[in-house]
Residue frames relative to the residue before (quaternion, step in Angstrom):
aa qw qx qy qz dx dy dz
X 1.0000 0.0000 0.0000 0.0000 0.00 0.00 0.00
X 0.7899 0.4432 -0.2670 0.3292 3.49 1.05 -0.50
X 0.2436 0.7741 -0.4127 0.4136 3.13 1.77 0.53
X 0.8006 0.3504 0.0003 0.4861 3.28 0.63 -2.09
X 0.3762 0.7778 -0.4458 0.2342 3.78 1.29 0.51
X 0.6849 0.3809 -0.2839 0.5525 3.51 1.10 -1.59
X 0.4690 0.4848 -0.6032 0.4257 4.38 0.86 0.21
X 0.3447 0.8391 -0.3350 0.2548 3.55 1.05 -1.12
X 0.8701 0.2583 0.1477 0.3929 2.30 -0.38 -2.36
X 0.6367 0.3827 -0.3450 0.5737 4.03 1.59 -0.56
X 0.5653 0.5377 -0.5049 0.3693 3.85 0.65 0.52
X 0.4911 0.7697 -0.3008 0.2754 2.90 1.71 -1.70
X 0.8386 0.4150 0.1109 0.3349 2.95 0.89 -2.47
X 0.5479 0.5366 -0.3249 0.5534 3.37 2.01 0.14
X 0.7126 0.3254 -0.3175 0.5343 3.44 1.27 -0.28
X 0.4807 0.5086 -0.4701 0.5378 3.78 1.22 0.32
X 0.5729 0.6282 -0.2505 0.4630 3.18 0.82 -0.54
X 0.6322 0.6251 -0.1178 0.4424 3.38 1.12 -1.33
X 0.5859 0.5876 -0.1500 0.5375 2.98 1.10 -1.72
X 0.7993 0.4253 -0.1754 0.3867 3.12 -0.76 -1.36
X 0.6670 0.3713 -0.4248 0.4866 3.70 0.78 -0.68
X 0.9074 0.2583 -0.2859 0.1681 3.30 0.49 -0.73
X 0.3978 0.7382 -0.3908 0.3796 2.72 2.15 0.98
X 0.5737 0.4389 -0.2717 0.6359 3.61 1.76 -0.75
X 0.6311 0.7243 -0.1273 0.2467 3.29 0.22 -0.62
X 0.1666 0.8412 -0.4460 -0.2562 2.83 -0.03 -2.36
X 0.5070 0.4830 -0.4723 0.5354 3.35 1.35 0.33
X 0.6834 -0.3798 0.5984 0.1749 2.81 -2.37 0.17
X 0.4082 -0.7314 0.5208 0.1647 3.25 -0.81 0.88
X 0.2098 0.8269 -0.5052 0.1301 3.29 0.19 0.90
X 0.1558 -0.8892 0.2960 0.3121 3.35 0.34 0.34
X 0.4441 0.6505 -0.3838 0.4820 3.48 1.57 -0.37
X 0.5352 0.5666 -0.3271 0.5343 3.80 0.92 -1.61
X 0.6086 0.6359 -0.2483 0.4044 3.62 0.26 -1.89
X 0.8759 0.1694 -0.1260 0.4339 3.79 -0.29 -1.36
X 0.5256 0.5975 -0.4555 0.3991 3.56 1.41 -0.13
X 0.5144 0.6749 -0.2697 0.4552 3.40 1.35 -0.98
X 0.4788 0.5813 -0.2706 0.5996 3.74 0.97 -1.57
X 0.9169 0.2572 -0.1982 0.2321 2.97 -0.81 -1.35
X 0.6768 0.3629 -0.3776 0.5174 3.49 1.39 -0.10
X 0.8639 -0.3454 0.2472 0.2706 3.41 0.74 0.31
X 0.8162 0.4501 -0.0066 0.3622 3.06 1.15 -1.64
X 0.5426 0.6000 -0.3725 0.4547 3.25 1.79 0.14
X 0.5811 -0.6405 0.4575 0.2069 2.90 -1.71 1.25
X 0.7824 -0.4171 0.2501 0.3891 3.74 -1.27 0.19
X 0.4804 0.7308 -0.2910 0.3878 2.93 1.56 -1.44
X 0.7413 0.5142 -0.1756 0.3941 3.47 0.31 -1.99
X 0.7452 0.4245 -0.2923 0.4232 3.55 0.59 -1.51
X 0.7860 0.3678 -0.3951 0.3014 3.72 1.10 -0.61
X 0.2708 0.7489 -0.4055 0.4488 3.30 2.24 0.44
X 0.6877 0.5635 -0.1996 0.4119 3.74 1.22 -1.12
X 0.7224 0.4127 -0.1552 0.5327 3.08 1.21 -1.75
X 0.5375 0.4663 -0.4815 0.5116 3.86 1.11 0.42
X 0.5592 0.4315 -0.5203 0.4800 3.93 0.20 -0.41
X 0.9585 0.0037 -0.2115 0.1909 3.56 0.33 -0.64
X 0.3289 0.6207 -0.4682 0.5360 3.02 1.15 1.45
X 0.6559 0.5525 -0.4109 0.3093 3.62 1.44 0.27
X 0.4696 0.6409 -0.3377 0.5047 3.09 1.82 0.23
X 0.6350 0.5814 -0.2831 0.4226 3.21 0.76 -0.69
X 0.4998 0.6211 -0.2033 0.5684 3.75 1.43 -1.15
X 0.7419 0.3743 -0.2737 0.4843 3.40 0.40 -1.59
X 0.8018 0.3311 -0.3559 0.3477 3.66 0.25 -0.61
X 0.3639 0.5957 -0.5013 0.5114 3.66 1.82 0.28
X 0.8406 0.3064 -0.2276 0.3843 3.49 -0.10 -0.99
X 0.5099 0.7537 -0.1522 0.3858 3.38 1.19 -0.52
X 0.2326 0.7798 -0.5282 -0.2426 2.85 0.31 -2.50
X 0.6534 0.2928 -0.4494 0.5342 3.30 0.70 1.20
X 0.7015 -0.4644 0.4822 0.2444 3.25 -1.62 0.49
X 0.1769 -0.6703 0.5822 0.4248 4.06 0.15 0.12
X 0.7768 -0.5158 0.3611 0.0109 2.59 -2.30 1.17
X 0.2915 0.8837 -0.3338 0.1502 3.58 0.73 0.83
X 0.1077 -0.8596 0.4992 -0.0153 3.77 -0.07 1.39
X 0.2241 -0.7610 0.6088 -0.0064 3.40 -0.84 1.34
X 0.0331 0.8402 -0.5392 -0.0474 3.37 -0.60 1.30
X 0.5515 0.0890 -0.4324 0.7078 3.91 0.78 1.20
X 0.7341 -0.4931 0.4424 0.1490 1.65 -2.61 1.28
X 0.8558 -0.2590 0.3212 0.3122 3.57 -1.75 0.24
X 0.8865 0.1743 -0.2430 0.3532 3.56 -0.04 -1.18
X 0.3291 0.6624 -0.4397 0.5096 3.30 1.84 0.28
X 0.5829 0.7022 -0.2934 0.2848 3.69 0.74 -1.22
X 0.6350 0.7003 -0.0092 0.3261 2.38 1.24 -2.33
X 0.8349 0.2385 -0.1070 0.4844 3.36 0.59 -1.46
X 0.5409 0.5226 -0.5532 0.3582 3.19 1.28 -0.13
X 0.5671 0.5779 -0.4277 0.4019 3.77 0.65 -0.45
X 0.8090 0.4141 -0.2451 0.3377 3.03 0.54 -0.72
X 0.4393 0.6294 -0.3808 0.5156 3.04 1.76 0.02
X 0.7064 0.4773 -0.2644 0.4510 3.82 1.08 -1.31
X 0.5882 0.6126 -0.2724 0.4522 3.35 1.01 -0.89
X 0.5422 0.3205 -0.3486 0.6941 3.89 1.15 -0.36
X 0.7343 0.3502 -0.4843 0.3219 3.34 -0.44 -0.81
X 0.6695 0.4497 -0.4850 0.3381 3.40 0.33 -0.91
X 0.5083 0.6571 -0.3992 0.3880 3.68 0.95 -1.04
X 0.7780 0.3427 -0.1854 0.4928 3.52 -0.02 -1.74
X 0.7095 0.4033 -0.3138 0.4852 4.21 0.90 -0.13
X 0.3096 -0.8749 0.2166 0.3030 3.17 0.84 0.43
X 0.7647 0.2840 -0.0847 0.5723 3.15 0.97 1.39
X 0.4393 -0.8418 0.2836 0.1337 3.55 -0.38 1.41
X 0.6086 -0.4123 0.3208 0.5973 4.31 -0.39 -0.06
X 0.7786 0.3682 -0.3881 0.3281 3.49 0.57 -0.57
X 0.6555 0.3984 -0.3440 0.5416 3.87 1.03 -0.23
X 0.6919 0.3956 -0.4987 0.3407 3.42 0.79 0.49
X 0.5419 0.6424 -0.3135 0.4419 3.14 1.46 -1.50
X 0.9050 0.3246 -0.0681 0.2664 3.43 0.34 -1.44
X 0.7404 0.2860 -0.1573 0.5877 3.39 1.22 -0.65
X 0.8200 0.3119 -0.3183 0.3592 3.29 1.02 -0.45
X 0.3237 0.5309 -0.5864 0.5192 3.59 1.36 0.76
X 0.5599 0.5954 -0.4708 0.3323 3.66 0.32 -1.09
X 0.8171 0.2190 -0.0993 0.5239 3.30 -0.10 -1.60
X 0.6018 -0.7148 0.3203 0.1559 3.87 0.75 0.72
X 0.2031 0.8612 -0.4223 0.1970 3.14 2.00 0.59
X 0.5556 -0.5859 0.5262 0.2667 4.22 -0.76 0.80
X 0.7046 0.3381 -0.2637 0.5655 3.46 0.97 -1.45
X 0.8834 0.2218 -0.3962 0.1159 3.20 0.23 0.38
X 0.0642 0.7213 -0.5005 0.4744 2.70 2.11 0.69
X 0.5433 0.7397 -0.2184 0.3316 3.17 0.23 -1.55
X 0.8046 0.2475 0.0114 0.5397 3.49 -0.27 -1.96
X 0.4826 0.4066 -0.6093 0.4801 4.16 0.56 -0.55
X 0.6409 0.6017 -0.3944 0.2676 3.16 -0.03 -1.64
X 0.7399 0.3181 -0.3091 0.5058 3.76 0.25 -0.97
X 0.8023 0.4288 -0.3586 0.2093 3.46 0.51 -0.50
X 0.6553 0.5646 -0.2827 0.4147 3.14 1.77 0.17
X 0.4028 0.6145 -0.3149 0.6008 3.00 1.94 0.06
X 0.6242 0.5199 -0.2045 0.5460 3.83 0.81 -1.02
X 0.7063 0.4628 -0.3031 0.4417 3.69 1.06 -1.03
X 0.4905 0.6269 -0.3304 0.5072 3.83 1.63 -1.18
X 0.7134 0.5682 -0.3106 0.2678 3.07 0.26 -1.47
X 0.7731 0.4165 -0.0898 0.4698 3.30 0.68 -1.74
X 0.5229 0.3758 -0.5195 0.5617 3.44 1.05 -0.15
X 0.6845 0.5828 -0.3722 0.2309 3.87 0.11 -0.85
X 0.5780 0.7035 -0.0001 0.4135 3.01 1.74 -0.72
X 0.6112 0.3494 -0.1789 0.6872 2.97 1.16 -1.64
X 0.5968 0.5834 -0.4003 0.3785 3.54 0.26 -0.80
X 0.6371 0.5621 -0.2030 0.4868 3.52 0.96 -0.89
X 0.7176 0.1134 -0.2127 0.6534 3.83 0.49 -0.75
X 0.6731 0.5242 -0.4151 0.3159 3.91 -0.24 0.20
């Protein structure tokens, strides 16, 4: 059981997280939605310090920690590269990103996003099944 604690405790704190934005707020934690906003300007304080927490929680962990969290990359970079950029449209052209469906919109039992997990976890099989295939 103590293996799966610090998932635990980072699920715990993505849907507190959740909460709270869309209790101060009113938006959806999406984070794709979130930094598109940022990046055009038009997001509120709220959002950017939503942003500047994803990556200031690494930094914490390796204060309290004294390591860096454990993170293993098995393809190379420019493979990386486009997959973001592949998610970063989709999320655009689907209105909405794994975290505002996966997380807030199962919560609040939204169809569309029933809906959209659904495709993305089918999409997620796939591509493992796939890569698995030519590698």
């Amino acid at each position: 059981m103590t293996a799966y604690i610090t998932a635990l405790c980072g699920g715990f704190l993505i849907g507190l997280s959740a909460a709270i934005l869309m209790m101060v707020n009113g938006r959806v934690a999406g984070v794709s939605g979130i930094a598109g906003r940022l990046l055009q300007g038009v997001q509120t304080a709220t959002g950017a310090a939503f942003i500047a927490g994803l990556i200031v929680g690494p930094v914490l962990f390796r204060l309290l920690s004294g390591a860096w969290p454990a993170v293993e990359l098995a393809a190379p970079w420019p493979l990386l590269v486009a997959g973001g950029l592949f998610v970063g449209y989709g999320s655009r052209m689907g209105s909405g990103c794994t975290s505002g469906h996966g997380v807030v919109g199962l919560a609040r039992l939204s169809h569309r996003s029933m809906a959209a997990v659904a495709t993305f976890m089918v999409a997620a099989v796939a591509t493992v099944y796939l890569m698995g295939l030519f590698s």
